[in-house]
C-alpha positions as CSV (number, residue, x, y, z in Angstrom):
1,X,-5.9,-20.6,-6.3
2,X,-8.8,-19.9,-4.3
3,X,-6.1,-18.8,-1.4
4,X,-5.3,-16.3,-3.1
5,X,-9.0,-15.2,-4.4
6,X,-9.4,-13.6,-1.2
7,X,-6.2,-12.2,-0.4
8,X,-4.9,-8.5,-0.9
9,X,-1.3,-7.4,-2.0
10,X,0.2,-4.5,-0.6
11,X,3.6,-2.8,-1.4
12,X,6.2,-1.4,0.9
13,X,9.0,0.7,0.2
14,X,12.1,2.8,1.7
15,X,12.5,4.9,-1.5
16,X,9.0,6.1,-2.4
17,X,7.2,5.4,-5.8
18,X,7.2,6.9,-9.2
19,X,3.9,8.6,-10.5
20,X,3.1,6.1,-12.7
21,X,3.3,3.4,-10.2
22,X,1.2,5.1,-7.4
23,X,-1.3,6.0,-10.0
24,X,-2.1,2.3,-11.1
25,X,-1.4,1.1,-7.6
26,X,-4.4,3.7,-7.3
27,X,-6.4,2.6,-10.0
28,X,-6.1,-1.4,-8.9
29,X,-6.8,-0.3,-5.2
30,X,-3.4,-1.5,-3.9
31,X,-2.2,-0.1,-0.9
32,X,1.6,1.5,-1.0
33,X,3.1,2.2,2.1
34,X,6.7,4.0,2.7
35,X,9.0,2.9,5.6
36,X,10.0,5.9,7.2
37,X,13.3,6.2,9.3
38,X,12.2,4.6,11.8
39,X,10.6,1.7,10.5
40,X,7.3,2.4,10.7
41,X,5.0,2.1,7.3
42,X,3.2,5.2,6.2
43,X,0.0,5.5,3.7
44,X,0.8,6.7,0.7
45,X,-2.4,6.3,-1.1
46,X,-6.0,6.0,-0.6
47,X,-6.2,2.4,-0.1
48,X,-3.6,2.1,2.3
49,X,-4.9,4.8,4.6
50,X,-8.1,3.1,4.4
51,X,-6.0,0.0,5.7
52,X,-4.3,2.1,7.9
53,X,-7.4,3.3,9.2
54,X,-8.7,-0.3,10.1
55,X,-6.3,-1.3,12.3
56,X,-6.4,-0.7,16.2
C-alpha cells in the first residue's frame, strides 16, 4: 500500500480515447498519452503535457 500512495498512473493508447474517458481522466488528473506512428507518446490532456513538460 504505501508504494502505491505515492505513485501516479498514466494511460497510453494507439486508438485515442472517448470523451467520457478523457474528461474523467481530466477530472482525476491522469495523464493520457497517444502513441503516434512512430512510437512516440503524445499529450493528450492537461496533466500529461504538464508531464511532458517536466521531462528533459
Amino acid at each position: 500500500m504505501s508504494m502505491t500512495e505515492s505513485a501516479r498512473g498514466l494511460h497510453f493508447t494507439l486508438a485515442g480515447y472517448a470523451p467520457d474517458a478523457r474528461e474523467r481522466a481530466d477530472r482525476l488528473g491522469v495523464p493520457l498519452f497517444l502513441l503516434d506512428l512512430t512510437g512516440i507518446p503524445q499529450p493528450v490532456n492537461a496533466p500529461a503535457v504538464a508531464l511532458d513538460a517536466t521531462r528533459s
